[in-house]
Residue frames relative to the residue before (quaternion, step in Angstrom):
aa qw qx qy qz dx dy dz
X 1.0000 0.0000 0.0000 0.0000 0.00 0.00 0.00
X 0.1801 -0.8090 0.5272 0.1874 3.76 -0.38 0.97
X 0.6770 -0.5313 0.3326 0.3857 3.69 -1.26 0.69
X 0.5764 0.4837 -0.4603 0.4711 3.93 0.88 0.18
X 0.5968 0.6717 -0.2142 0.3830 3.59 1.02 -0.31
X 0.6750 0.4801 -0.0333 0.5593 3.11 1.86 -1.34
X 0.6562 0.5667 -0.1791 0.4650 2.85 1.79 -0.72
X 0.3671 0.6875 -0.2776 0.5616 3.42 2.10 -1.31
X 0.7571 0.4722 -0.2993 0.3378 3.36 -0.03 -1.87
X 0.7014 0.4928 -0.2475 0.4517 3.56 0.48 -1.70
X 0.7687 0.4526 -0.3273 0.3116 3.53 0.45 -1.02
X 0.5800 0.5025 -0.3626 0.5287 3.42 1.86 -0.23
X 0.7722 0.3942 -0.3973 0.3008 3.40 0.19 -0.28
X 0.5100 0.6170 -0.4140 0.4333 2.95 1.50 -0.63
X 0.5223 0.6354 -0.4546 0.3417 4.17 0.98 0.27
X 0.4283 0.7118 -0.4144 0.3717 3.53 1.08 0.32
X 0.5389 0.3678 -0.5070 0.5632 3.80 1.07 0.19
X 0.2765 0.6458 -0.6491 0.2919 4.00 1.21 -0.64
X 0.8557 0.3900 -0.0493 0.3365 2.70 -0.34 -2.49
X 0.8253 0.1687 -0.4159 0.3426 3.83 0.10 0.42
X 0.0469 0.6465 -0.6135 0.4510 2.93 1.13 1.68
X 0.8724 0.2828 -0.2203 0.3323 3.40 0.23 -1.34
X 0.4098 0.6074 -0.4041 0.5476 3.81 1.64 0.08
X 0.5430 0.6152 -0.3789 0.4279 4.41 1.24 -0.67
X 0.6884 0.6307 -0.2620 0.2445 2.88 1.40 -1.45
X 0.6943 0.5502 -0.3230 0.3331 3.32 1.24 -0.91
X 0.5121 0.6927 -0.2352 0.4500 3.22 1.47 -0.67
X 0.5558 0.5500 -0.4549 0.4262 3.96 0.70 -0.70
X 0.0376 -0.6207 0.7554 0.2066 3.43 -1.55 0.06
X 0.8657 0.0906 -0.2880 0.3993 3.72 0.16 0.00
X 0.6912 -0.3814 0.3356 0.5139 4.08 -1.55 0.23
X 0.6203 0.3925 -0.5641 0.3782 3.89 -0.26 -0.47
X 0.5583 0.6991 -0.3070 0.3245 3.33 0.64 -0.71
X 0.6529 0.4010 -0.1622 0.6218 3.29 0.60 -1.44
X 0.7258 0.4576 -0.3928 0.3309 3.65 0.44 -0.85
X 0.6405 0.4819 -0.3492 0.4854 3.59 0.96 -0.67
X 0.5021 0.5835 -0.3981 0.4990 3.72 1.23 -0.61
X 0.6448 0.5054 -0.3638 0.4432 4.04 0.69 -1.43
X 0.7641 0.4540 -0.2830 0.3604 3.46 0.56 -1.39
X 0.4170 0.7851 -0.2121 0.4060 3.58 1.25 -0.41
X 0.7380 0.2581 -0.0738 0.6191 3.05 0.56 -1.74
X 0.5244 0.6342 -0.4246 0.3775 3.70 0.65 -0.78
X 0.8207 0.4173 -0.2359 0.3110 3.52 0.96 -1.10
X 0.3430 0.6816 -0.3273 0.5574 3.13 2.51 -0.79
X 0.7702 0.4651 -0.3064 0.3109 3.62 0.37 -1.27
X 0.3618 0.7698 -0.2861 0.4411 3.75 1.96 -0.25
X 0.8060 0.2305 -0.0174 0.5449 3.07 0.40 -1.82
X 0.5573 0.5378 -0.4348 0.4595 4.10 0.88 0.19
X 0.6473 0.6011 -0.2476 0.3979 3.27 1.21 -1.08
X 0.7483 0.1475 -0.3994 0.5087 3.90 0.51 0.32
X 0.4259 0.5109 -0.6113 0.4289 3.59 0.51 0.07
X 0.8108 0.2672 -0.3695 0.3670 3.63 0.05 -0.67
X 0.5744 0.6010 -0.4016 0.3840 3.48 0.84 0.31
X 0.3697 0.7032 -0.3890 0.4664 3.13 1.87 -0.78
X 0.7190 0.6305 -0.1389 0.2573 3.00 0.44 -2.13
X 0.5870 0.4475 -0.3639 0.5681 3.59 0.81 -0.57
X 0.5945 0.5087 -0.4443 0.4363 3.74 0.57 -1.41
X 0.7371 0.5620 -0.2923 0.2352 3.72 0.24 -0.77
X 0.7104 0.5087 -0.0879 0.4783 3.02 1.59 -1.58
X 0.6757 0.6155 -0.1207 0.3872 3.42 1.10 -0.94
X 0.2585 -0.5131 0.6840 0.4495 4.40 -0.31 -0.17
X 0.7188 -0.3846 0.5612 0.1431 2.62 -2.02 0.11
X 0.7112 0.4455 -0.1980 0.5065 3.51 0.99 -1.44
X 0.6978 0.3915 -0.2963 0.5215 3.88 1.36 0.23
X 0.4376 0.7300 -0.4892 0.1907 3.47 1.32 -0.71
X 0.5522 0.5461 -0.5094 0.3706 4.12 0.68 -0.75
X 0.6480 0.6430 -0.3302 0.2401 3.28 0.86 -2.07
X 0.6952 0.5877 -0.1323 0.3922 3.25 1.10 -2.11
X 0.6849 0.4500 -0.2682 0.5064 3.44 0.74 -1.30
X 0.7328 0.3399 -0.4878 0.3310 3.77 0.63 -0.21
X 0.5274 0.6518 -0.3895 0.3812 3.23 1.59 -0.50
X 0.6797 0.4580 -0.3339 0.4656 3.47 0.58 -1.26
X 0.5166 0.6766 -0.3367 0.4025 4.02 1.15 -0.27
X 0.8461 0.3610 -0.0557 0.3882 2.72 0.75 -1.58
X 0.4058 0.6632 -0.4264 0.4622 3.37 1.79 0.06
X 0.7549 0.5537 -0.2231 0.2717 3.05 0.71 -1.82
X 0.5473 0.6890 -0.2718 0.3896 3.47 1.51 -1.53
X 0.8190 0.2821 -0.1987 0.4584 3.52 0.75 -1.79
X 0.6520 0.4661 -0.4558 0.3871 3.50 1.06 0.09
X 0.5789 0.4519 -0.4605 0.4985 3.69 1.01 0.46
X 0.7641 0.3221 -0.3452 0.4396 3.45 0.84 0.53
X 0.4104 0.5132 -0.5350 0.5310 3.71 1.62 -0.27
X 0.8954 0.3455 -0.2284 0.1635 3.89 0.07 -1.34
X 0.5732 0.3274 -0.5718 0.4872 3.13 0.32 0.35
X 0.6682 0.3494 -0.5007 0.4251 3.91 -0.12 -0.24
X 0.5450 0.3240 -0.5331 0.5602 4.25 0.64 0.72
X 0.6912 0.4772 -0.3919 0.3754 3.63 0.38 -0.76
X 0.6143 0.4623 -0.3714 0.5205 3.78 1.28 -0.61
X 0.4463 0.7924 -0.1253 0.3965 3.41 1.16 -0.54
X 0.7518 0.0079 -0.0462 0.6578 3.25 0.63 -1.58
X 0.3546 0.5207 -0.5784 0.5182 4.15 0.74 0.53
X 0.9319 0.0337 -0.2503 0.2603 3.32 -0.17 -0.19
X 0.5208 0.5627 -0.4492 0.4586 3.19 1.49 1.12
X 0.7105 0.2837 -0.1489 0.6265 3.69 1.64 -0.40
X 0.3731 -0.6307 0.4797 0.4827 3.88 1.14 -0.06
X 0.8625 -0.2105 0.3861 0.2503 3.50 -2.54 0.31
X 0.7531 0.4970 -0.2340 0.3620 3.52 0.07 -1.62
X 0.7886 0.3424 -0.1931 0.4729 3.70 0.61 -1.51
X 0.6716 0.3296 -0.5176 0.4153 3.48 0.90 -0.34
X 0.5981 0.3518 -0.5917 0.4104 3.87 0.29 0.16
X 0.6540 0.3703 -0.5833 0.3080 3.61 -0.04 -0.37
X 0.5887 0.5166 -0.5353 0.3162 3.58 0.96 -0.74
X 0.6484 0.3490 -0.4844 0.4723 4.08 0.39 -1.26
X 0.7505 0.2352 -0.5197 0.3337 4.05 -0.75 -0.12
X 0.0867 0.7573 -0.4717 0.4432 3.46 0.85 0.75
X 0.8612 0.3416 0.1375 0.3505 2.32 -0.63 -2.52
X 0.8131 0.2806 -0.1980 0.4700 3.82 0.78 -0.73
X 0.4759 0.7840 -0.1853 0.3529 3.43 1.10 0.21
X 0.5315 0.6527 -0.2354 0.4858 2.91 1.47 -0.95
């Protein structure tokens, strides 16, 4: 196992303040709030963001890495634009409260 690997590893777990960023959320009662909460995670989302690129480099051959790296791209691209327009979506079919309890839910595990 080479020391960029160990590093990958640490720099993911270490994403668990990430995720009770979004458990803060229920707690706010007004926007500055949430905004200092956005900027927060925004910066968690800095230091998460090569470790999981790492991560492909690991999982993948070489002789596919282009293929992978556009895939793993292109996941990321349409899921910053499928989710919030489901997350605006289900906020105002199920209200604020349950969809955050539902994502720390969901990332918690």
């Amino acid at each position: 196992m080479s020391g960029n690997t160990v590093r990958n590893k640490e720099a993911l777990m270490r994403n668990r303040p990430y995720m009770m960023l979004l458990g803060a959320q229920l707690f706010t009662d007004s926007l500055w709030q949430i905004y200092i909460i956005l900027v927060l995670k925004g910066m968690m989302a800095v230091l998460f963001s090569p470790a999981k690129s790492g991560k492909v480099k690991e999982l993948v051959p070489s002789s596919q890495m282009n293929q992978a790296v556009s895939i793993s791209s292109g996941i990321e691209q349409i899921t910053k634009i499928i989710g919030p327009a489901l997350g605006g979506v289900l906020v105002t079919l199920i209200g604020i409260k349950f969809c955050f309890v539902t994502a720390c839910r969901t990332t918690l595990d």
